[in-house]
C-alpha positions as CSV (number, residue, x, y, z in Angstrom):
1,X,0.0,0.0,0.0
2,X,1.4,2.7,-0.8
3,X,0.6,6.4,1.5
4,X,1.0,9.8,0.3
5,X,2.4,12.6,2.7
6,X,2.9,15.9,0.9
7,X,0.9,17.2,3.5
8,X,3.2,15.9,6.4
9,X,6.3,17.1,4.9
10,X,5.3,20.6,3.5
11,X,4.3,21.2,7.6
12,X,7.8,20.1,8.6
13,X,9.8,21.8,6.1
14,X,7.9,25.4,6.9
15,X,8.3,25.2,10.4
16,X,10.9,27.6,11.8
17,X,13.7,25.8,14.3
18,X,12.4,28.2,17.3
19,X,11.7,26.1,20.3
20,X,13.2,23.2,18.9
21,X,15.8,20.8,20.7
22,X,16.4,17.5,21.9
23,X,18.5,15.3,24.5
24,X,21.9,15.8,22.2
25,X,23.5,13.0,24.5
26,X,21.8,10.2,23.6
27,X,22.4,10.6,19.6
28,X,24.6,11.7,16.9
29,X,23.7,14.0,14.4
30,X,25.2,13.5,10.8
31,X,24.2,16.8,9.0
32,X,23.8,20.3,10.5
33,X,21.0,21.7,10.4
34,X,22.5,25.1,8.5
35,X,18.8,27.1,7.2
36,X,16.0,28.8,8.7
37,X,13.7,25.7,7.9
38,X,13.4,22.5,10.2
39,X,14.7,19.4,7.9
40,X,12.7,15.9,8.1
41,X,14.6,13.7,10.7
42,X,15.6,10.2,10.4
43,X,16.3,7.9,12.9
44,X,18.6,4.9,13.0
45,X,18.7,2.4,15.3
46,X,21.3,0.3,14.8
47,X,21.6,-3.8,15.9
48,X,24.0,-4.8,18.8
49,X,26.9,-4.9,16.3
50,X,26.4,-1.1,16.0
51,X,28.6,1.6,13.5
52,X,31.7,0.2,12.6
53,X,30.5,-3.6,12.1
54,X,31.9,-3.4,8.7
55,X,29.0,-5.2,7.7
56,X,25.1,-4.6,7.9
57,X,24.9,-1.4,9.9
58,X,27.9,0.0,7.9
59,X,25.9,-0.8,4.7
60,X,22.0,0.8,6.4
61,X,24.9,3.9,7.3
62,X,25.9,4.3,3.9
63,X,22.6,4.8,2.4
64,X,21.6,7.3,5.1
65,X,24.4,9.1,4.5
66,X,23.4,9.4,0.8
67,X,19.9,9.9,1.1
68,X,20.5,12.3,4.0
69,X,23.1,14.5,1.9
70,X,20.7,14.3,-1.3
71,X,17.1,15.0,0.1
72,X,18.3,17.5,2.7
73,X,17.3,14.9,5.6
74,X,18.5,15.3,9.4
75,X,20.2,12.1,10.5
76,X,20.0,10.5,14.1
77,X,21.8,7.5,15.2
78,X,21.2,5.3,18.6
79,X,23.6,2.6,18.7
80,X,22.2,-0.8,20.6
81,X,23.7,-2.4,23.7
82,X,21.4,-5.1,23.9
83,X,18.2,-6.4,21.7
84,X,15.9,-5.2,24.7
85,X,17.2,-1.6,23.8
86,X,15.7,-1.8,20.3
87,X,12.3,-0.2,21.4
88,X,13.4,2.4,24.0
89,X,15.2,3.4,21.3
90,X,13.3,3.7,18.7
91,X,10.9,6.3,21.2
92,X,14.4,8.6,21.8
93,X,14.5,9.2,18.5
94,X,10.6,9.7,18.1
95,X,10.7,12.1,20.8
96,X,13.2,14.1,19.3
97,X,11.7,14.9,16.5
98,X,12.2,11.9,14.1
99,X,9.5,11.3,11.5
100,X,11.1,8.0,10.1
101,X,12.7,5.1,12.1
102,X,15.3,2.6,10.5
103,X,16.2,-0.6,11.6
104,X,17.7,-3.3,10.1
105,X,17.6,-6.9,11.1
106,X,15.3,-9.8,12.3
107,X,15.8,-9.4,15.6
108,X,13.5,-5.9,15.8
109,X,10.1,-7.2,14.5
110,X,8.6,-7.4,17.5
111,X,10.1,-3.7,18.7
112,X,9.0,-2.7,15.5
113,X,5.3,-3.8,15.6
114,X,5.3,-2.3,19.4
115,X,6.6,1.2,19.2
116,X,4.5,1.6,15.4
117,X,1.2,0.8,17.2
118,X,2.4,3.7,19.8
119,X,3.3,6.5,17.0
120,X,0.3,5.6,14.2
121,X,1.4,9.0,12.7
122,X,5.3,8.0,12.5
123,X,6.6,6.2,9.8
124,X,9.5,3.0,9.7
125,X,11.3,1.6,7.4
126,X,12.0,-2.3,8.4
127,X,14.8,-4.0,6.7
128,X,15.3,-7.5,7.5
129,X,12.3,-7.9,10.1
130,X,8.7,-8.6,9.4
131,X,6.4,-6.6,9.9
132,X,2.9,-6.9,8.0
133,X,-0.6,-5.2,8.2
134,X,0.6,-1.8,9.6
135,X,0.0,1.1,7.6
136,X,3.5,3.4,9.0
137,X,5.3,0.3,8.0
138,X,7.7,-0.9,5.1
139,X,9.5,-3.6,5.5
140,X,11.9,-5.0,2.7
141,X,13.2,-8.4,2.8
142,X,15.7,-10.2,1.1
143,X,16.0,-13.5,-0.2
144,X,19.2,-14.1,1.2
145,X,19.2,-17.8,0.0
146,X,19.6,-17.2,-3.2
147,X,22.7,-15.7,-3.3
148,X,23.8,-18.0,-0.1
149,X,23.1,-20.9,-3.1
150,X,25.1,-19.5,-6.1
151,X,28.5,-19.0,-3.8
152,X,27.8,-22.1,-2.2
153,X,28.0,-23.7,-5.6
154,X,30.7,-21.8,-6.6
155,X,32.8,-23.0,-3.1
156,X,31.2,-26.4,-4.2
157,X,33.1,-26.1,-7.9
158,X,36.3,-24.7,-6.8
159,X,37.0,-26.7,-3.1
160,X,39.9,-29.3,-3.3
161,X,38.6,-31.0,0.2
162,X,35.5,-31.1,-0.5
163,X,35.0,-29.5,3.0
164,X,33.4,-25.9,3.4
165,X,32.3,-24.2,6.5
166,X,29.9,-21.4,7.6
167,X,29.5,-19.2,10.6
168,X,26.8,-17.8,11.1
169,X,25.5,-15.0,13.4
170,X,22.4,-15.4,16.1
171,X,19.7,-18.0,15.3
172,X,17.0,-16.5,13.0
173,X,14.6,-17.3,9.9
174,X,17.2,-14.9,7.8
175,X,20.4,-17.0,8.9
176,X,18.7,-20.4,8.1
177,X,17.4,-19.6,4.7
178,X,21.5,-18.3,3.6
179,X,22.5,-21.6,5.5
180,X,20.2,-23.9,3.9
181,X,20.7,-21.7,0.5
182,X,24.5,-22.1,0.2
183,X,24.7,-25.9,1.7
184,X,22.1,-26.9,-1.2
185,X,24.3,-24.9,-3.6
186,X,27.8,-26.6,-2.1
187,X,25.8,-30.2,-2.3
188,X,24.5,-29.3,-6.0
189,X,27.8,-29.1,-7.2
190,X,29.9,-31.2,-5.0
191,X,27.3,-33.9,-4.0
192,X,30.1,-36.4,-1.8
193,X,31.1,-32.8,0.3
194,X,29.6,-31.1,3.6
195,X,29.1,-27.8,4.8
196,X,29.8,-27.9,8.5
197,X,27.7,-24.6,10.2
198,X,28.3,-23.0,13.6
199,X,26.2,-20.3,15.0
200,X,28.1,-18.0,16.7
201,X,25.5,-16.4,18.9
202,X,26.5,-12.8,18.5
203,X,27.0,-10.6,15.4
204,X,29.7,-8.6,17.4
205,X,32.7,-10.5,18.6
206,X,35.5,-10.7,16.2
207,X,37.4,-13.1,18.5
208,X,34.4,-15.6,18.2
209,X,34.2,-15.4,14.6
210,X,38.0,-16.4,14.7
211,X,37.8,-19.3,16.9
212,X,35.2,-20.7,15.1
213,X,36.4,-20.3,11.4
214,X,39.9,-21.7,13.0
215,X,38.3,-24.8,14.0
216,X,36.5,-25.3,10.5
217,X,40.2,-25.0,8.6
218,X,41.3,-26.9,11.0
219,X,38.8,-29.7,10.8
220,X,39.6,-29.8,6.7
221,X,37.1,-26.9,5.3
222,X,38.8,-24.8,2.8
223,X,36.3,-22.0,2.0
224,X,35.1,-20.5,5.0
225,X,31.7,-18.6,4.3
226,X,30.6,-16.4,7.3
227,X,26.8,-14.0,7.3
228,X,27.6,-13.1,10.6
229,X,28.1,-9.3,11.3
230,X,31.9,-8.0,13.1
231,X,32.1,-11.5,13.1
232,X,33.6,-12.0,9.9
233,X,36.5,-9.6,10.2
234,X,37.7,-12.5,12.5
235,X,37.0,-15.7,9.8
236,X,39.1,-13.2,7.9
237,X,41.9,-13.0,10.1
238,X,41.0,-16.8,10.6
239,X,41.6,-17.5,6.6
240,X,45.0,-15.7,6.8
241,X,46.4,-17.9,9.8
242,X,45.1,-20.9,8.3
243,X,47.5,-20.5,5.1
244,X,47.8,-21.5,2.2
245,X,45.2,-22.8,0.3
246,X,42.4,-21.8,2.8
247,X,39.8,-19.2,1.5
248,X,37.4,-16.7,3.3
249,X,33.6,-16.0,1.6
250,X,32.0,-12.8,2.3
251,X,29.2,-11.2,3.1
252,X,27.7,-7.4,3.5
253,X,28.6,-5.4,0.1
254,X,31.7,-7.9,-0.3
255,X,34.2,-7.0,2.4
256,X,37.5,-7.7,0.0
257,X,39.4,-4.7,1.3
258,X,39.1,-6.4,4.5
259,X,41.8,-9.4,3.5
260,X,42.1,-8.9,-0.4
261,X,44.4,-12.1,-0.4
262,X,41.9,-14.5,1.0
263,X,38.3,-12.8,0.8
264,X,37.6,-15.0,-3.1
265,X,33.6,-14.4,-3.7
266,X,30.7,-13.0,-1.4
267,X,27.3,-13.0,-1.1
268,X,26.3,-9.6,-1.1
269,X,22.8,-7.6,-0.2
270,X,22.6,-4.0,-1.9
271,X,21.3,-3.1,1.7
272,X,22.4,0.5,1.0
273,X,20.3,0.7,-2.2
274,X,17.5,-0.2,-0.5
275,X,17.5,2.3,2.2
276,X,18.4,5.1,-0.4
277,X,15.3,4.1,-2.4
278,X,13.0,3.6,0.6
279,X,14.2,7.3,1.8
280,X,13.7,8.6,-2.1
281,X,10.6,7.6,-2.5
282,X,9.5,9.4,0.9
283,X,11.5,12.4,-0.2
284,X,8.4,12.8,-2.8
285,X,6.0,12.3,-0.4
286,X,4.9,8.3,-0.9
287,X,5.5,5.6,1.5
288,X,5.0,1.7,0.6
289,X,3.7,0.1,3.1
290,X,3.7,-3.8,3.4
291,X,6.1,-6.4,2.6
292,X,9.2,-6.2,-0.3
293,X,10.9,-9.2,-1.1
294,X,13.5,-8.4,-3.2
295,X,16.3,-11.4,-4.5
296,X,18.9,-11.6,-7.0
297,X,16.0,-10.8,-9.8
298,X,15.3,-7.4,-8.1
299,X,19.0,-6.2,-7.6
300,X,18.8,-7.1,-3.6
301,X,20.8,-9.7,-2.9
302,X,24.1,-11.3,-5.8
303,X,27.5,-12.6,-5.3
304,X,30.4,-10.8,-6.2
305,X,34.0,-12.0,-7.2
306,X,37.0,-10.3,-5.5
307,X,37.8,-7.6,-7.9
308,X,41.9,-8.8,-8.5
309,X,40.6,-10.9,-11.6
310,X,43.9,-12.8,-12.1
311,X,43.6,-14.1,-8.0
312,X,40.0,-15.5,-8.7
313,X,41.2,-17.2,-12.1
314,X,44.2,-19.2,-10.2
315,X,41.6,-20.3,-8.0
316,X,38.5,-20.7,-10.6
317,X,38.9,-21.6,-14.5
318,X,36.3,-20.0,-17.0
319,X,34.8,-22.9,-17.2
320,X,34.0,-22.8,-13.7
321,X,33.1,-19.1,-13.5
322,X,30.4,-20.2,-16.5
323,X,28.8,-22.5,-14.6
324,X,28.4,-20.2,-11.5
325,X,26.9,-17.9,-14.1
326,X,24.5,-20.6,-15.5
327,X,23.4,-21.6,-12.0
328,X,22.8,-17.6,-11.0
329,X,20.8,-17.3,-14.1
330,X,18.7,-20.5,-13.6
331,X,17.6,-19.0,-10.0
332,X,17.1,-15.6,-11.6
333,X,14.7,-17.9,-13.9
334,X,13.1,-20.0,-10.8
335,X,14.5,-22.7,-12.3
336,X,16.1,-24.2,-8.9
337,X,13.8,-25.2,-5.7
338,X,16.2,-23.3,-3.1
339,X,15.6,-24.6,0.2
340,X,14.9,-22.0,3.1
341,X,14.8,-24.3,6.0
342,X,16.6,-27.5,7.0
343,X,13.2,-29.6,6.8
344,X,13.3,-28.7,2.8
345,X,17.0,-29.1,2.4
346,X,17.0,-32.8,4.4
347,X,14.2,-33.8,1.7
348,X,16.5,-32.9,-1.5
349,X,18.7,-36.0,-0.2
C-alpha cells in the first residue's frame, strides 16, 4: 500500500527551528541543520553490532548518509547495547523529533510492531524484520538464499577438500534460509562434500568469529563462508592464519578490502540501495507500506567476485566461472527449488 504525505512534509519543512531541541547525549547527528527551515529527521537504530561492524549497519549507514546528503534529511543514530534496547530506542528518537525510524535486522520485529502501534502518525522503514498489516510500515526483505546458493556452488566447484564451513551469526529465519541456501548450492555441485555450520551467537565478537572459522580450517574446510556481522573480520583474520590454500567467503557489500588475499567471492545484499530508495521515495511524499521481497531478480541480494581478476582465475577456470553464471541465471529464472529451511533441504537428499 502505498501512503501519500505531501501534507506531512510541506508542515515540517515550513516550520521555523524556534523552540526546537532534543536530549543531544543520547544521539549523533550526521548533517547540521544550516537554514532557517526545520529538515525531516531520520532515525537509526542500529543492531548490537552497532557503526563500525563493517558489515550490515555499515551498509544501512551508507545509504543514510546518501539519502541524508541528497534529500536534505537530518540524520540521528542510537547505537544498541542489547536487543531489549531496540524499542526504547526507537521512542528517543521519536521524541526528538524523528519522522522516520530505521532498523535493520530480524531481531526488531517485535520492537517494530510495538513502538509503530504507539506513533500511528510515525513512519518505519524495516529491513530485515517482518512486519505486515501496519499502515506506517515498510519492511523490505531479502531472499538471502539465493545468493547463499550461487556462492555455495561456486565453493562447491572450486574446493579441493571437498569440506566448506559457515558461521553464522544469532539463530534467525534470515540466517537459516543463507545456510540452507548455500549448503544446497555446495551439495548441488559437489554432492560427496559437507558444509559444516556454527552459529556464533552474537554478530559482534571478532574473537568468536576467529575461533570458530579456526576450528572449521582446521577440521579440513577450505572455504570458510561467514553471514555473521563484526564476526567476519575475525573468519578473515582466521583464513590468513590458516595459510595457504584456505579461503574466506563474504558477506555485506563484499568485504574484499578487509583481506584482499583471501576474501575470493561474497554473497552480497545492496542493503544500501534499499535504504536510499525507501528514503527517495519518501523524499516525494509516498510511502509503501507492506512487505518487499526483493532477490537476485530485483537487484537485492548477488554474489560478487574479488575484484583482482587474475587471484580469482588461479583459483577458478572460466569454465567454472560459466557455470556459477548458469546456475545464477537458472535461480534468476526460478528454475532451482532453493531450500529455506533445514526440513526442505533434508528432503532434497
Amino acid at each position: 500500500m502505498k501512503r501519500i504525505l505531501f501534507t506531512l512534509l510541506s508542515f515540517i519543512l515550513v516550520l521555523s527551528l524556534v523552540g526546537c531541541g532534543g536530549n543531544e547525549s543520547s544521539t549523533s547527528t550526521e548533517t547540521e541543520t544550516e537554514t532557517t527551515e526545520e529538515k525531516v529527521v531520520i532515525g537509526f537504530v542500529t543492531d548490537t553490532g552497532g557503526l563500525g561492524d563493517q558489515a550490515f549497519n555499515d551498509a544501512v549507514h551508507s545509504g543514510l548518509l546518501k539519502a541524508t546528503e541528497e534529500f536534505n534529511y537530518e540524520l540521528k543514530i542510537i547505537e544498541s547495547k542489547e536487543i531489549g534496547d531496540y524499542a526504547d530506542n526507537m521512542r528517543t528518537l521519536l521524541n526528538e523529533g524523528a519522522s522516520v525510524i530505521v532498523v535493520a535486522g530480524a531481531p526488531f520485529a517485535d520492537s517494530v510492531s510495538q513502538v509503530a502501534a504507539e506513533y500511528p502518525d510515525k513512519y518505519f522503514l524495516s529491513f530485515d524484520s517482518e512486519v505486515d498489516g501496519m499502515d506506517n510500515v515498510s519492511s523490505t526483505l531479502s531472499k538471502e538464499q539465493e545468493a547463499a546458493y550461487v556462492l555455495g556452488a561456486f565453493a562447491g566447484l572450486v574446493s579441493e577438500t571437498g569440506i566448506a564451513g559457515y558461521v553464522a551469526g544469532v539463530e534467525s529465519p534470515l540466517q537459516e534460509r543463507a545456510i540452507n541456501g548455500f549448503k544446497a548450492g555446495f551439495l548441488s555441485t559437489r554432492p560427496d562434500g559437507k558444509v559444516i555450520d556454527i552459529y556464533a551467537g552474537t554478530y559482534n565478537d571478532v574473537g568468536k568469529g576467529k575461533e570458530i572459522a579456526s576450528t572449521l580450517y582446521d577440521q579440513g574446510a577450505d572455504y570458510v563462508a561467514t553471514f555473521a556481522g563484526a564476526c567476519n573480520l575475525g573468519v578473515f583474520q582466521a583464513a590468513t592464519e590458516a595459510g595457504e590454500g584456505k579461503y574466506a567467503l563474504g558477506a555485506a557489500l563484499g568485504q574484499f578490502d578487509k583481506n584482499p588475499e583471501k576474501i575470493i567471492a561474497s554473497q552480497v545484499k545492496t542493503i544500501d540501495l534499499a535504504v536510499y530508495n525507501a528514503l527517495a521515495e519518501f523524499s516525494k511524499g509516498e510511502f509503501s507500506s507492506g512487505i518487499v521481497v526483493r532477490g537476485i531478480k530485483e537487484g537485492g541480494v548477488d554474489i560478487l567476485y574479488n575484484p583482482d581478476a587474475e587471484l580469482v582465475g588461479s583459483i577458478a577456470s572460466e569454465e567454472v566461472l560459466n557455470k556459477v553464471e548458469e546456475i545464477r541465471q537458472q535461480v534468476i529464472d526460478g528454475k532451482i527449488d532453493i531450500p529455506e529451511t533445514r526440513e526442505e533441504l533434508e528432503a532434497l537428499n
